[in-house]
N, CA, C and O of each residue as an XYZ file, in Angstrom:
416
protein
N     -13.444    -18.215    -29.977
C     -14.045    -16.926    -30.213
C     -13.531    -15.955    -29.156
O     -13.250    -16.404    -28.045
N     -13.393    -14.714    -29.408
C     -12.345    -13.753    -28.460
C     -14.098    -13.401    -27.810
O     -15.241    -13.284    -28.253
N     -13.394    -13.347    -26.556
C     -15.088    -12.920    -25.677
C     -14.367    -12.712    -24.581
O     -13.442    -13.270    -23.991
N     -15.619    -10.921    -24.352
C     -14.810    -10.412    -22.847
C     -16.150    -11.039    -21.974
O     -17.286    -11.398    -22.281
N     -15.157    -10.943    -20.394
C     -15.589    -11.634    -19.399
C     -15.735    -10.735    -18.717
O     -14.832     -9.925    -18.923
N     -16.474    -10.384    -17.910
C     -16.864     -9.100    -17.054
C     -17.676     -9.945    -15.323
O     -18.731    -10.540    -15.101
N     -16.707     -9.621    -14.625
C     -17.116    -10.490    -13.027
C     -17.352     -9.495    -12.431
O     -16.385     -8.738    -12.355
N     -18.649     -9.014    -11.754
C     -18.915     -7.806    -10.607
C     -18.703     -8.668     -9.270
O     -19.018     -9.852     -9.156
N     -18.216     -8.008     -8.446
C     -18.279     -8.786     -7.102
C     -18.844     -7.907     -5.722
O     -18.154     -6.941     -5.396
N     -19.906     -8.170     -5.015
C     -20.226     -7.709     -4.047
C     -19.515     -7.082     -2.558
O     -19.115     -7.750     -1.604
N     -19.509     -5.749     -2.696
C     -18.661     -5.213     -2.075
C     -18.660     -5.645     -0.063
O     -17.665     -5.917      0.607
N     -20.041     -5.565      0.395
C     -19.866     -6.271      1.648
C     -19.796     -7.439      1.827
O     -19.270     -8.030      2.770
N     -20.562     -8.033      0.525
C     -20.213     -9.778      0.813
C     -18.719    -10.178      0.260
O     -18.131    -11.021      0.937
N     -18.151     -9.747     -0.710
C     -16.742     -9.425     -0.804
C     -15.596     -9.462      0.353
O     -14.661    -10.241      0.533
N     -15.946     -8.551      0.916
C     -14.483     -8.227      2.078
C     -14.042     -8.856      2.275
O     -12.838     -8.913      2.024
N     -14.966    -10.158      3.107
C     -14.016    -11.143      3.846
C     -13.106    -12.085      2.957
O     -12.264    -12.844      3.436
N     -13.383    -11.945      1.563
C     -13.040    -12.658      0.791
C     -11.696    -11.542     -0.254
O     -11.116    -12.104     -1.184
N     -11.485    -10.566     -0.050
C      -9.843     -9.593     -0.139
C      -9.671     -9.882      1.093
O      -8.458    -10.086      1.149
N     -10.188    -10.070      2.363
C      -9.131    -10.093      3.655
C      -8.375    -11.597      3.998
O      -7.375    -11.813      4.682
N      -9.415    -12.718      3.109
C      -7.826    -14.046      3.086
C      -7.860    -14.730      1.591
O      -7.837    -15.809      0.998
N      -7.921    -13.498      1.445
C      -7.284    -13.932     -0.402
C      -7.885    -14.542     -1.327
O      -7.216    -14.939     -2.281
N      -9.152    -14.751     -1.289
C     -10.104    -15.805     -1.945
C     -10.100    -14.807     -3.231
O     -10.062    -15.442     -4.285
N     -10.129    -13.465     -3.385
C     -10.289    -13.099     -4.225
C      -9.196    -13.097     -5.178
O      -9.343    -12.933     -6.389
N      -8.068    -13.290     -4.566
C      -6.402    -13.022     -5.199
C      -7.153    -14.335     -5.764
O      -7.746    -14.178     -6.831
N      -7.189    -15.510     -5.212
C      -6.619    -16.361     -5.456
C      -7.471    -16.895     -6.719
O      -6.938    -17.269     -7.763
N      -8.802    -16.884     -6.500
C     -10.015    -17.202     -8.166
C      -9.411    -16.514     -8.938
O      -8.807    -16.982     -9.903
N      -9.468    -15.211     -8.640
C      -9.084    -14.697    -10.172
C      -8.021    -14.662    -10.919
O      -8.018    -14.638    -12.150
N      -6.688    -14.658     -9.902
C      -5.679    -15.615    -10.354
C      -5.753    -17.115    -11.139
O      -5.005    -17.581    -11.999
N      -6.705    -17.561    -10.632
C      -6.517    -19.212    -11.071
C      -7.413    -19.460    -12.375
O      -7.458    -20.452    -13.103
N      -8.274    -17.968    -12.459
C      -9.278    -18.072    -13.819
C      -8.088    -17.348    -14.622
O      -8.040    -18.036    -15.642
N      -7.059    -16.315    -14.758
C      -6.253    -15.461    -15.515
C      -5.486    -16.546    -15.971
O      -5.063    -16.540    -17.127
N      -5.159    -17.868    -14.879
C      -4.515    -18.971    -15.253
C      -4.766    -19.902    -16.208
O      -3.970    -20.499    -16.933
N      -6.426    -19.995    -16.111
C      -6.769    -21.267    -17.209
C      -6.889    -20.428    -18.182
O      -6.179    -20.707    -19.147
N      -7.686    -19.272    -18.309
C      -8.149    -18.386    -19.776
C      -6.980    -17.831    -20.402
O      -7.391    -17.468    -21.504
N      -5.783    -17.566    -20.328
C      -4.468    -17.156    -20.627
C      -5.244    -15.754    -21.350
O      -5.287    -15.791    -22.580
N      -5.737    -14.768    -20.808
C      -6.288    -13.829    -21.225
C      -5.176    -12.559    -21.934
O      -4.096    -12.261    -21.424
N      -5.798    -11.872    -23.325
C      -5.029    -10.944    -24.213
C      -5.068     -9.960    -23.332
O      -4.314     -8.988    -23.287
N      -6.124    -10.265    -22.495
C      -5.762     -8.108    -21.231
C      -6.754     -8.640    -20.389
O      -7.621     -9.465    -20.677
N      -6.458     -7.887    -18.946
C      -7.022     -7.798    -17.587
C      -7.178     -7.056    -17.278
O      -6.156     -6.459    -16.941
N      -8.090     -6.537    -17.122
C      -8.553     -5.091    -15.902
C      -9.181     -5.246    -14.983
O     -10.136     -6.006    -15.142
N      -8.952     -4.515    -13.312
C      -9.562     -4.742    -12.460
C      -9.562     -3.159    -11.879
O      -8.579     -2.472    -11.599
N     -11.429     -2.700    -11.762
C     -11.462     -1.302    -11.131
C     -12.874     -1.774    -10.827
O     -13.560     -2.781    -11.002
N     -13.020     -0.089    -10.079
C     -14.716     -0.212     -9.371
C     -15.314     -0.022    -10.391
O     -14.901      0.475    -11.438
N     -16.361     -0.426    -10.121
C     -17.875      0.169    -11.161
C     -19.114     -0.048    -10.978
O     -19.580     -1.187    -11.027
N     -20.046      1.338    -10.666
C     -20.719      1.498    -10.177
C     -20.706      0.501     -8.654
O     -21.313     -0.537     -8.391
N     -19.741      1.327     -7.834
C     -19.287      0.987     -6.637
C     -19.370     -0.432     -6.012
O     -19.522     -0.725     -4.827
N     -19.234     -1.234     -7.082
C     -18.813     -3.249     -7.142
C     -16.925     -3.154     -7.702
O     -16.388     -2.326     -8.438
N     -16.413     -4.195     -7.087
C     -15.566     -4.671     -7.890
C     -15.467     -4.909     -8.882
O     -16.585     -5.106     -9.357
N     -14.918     -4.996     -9.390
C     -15.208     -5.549    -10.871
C     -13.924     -6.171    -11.954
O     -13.010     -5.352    -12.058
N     -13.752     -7.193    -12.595
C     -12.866     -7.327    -13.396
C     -13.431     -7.814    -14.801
O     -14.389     -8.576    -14.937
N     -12.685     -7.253    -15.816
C     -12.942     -7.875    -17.182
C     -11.236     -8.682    -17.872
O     -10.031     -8.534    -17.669
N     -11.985     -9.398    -18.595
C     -10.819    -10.273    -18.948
C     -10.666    -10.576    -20.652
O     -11.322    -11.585    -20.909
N     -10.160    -10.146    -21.598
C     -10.493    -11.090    -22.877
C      -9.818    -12.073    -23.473
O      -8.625    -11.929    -23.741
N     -10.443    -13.121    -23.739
C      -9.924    -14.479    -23.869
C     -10.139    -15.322    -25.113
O     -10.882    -14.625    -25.805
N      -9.984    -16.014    -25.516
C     -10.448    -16.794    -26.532
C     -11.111    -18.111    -25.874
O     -10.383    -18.974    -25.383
N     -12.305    -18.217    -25.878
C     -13.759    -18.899    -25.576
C     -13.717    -20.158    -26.644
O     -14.323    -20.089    -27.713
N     -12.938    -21.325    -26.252
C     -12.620    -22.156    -27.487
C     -14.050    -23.105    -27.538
O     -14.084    -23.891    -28.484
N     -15.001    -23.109    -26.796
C     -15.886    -24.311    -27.027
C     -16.936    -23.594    -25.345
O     -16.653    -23.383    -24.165
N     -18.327    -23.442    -26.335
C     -19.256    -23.321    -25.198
C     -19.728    -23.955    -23.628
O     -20.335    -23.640    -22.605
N     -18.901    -25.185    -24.324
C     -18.656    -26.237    -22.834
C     -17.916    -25.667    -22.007
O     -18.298    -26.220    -20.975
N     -16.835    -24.695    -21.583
C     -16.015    -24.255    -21.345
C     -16.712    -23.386    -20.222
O     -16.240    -22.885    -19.202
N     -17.612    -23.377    -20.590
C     -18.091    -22.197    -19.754
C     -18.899    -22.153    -18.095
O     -19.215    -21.176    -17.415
N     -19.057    -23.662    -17.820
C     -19.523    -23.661    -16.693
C     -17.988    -23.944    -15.804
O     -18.015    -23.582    -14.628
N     -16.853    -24.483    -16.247
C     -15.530    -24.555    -15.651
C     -15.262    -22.988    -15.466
O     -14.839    -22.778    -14.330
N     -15.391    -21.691    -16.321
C     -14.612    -20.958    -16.226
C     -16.102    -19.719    -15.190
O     -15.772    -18.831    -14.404
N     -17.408    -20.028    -15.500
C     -18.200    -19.582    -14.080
C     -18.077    -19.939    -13.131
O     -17.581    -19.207    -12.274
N     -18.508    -21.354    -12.815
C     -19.074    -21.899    -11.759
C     -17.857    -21.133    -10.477
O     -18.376    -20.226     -9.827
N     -16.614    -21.396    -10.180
C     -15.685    -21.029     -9.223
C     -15.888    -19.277     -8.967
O     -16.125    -18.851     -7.836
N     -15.814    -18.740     -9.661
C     -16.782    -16.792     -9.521
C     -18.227    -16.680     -8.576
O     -18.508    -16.243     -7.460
N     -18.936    -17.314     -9.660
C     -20.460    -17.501     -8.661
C     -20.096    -17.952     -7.157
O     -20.390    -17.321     -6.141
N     -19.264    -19.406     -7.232
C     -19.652    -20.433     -5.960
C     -18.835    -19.514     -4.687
O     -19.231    -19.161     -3.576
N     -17.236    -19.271     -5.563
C     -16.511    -18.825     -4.042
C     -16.441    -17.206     -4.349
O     -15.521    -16.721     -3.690
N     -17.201    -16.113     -5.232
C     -16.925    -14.973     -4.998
C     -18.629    -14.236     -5.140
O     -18.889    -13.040     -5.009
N     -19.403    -15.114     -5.375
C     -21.206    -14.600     -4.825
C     -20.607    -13.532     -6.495
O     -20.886    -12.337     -6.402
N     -20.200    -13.769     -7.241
C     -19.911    -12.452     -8.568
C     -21.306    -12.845     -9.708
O     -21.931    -13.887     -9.902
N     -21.400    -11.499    -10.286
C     -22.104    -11.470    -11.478
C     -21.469    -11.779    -12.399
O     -20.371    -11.229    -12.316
N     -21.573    -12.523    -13.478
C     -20.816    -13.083    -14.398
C     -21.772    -12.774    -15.712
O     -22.955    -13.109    -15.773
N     -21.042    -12.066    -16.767
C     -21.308    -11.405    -18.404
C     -20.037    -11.599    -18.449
O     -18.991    -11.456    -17.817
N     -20.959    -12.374    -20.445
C     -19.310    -12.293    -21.342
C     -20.124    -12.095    -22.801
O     -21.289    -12.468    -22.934
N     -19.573    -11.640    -23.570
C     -20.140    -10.910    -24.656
C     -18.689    -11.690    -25.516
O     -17.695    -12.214    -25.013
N     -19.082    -11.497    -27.045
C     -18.537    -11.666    -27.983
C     -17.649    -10.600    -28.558
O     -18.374     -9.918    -29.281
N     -16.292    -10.084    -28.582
C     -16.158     -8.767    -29.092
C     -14.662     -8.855    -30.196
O     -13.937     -9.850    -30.194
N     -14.496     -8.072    -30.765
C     -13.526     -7.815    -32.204
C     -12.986     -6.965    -31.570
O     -13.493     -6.074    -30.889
N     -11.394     -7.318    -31.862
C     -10.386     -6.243    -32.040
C     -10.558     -5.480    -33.417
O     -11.514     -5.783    -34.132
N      -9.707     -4.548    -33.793
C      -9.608     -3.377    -34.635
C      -9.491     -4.670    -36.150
O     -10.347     -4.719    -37.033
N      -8.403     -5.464    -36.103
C      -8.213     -6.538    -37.155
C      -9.298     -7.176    -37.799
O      -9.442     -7.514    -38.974
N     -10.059     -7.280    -36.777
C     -11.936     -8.485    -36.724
C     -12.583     -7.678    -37.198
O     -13.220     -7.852    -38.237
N     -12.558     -6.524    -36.480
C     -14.118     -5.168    -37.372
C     -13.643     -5.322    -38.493
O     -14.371     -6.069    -39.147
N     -12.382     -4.831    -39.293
C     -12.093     -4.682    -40.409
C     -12.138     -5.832    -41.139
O     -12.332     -5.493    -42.306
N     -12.066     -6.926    -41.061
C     -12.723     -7.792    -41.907
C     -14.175     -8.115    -41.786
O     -14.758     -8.688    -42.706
N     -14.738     -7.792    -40.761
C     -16.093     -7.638    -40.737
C     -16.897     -6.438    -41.711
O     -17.654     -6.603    -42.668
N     -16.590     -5.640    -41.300
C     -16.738     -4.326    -42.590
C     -16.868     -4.782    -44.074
O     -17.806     -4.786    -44.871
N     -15.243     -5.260    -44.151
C     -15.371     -5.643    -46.041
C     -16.405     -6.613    -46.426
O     -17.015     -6.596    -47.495
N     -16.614     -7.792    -45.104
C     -17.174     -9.010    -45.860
C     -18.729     -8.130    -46.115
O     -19.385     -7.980    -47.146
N     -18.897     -7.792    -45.123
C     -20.276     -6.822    -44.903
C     -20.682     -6.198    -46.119
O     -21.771     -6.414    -46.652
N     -19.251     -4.928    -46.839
C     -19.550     -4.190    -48.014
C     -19.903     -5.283    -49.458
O     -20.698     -5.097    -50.378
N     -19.079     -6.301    -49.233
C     -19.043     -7.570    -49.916
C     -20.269     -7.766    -50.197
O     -20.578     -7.637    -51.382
N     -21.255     -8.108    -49.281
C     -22.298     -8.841    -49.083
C     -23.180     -7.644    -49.640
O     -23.871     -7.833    -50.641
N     -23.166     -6.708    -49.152
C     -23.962     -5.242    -49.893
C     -24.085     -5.100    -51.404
O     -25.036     -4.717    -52.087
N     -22.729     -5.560    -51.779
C     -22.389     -5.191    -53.044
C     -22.970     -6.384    -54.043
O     -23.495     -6.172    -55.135
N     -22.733     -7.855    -53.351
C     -23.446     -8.884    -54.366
C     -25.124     -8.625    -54.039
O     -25.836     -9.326    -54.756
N     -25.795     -7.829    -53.177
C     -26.825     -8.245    -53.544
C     -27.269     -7.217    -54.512
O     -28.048     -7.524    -55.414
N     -26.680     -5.649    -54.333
C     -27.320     -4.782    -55.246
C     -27.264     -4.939    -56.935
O     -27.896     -4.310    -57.784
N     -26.289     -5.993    -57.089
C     -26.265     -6.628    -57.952
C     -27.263     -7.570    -59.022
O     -26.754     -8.186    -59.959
């Protein structure tokens, strides 16, 4: 399932962790296992922050691809379910689909 990943990271408890790379290096090594379709990394609401979207192959998956964020970056961790432009649009038809057999 394509699902974005959204990591906030604490800006004073942070530092020490951009000053020897802990941060290069998790989120590198999560961009590594999730082979993510896009990466972004900016502030928000004055946290770090990165989002990632990936394909989420099995709910088990998911304490491997938290647990290392929480343990070595103290981060908030949200991931939501989301559709590209391709996904809405078949979501739409099946939708009108479904509209249409029941007014039936």
């Amino acid at each position: 399932m394509r699902t974005l990943l959204k990591v906030t990271m604490p800006v004073g408890a942070g530092a020490p962790n951009v000053k020897d790379g802990t941060i290069e290096r998790v989120l590198g090594e999560t961009a590594n296992r999730l082979r993510p379709e896009a990466a972004y990394f900016y502030p928000e609401n004055g946290h770090r922050t990165a989002i990632m979207v990936f394909d989420l192959k099995s709910p088990s998956d998911l304490p491997t691809i938290t647990e290392p964020l929480f343990t070595e970056l103290n981060a908030s961790v949200e991931m939501f379910p989301v559709m590209n432009a391709e996904d809405l649009k078949k979501g739409l038809a099946a939708y009108q689909e479904q509209n249409a057999a029941l007014r039936h």
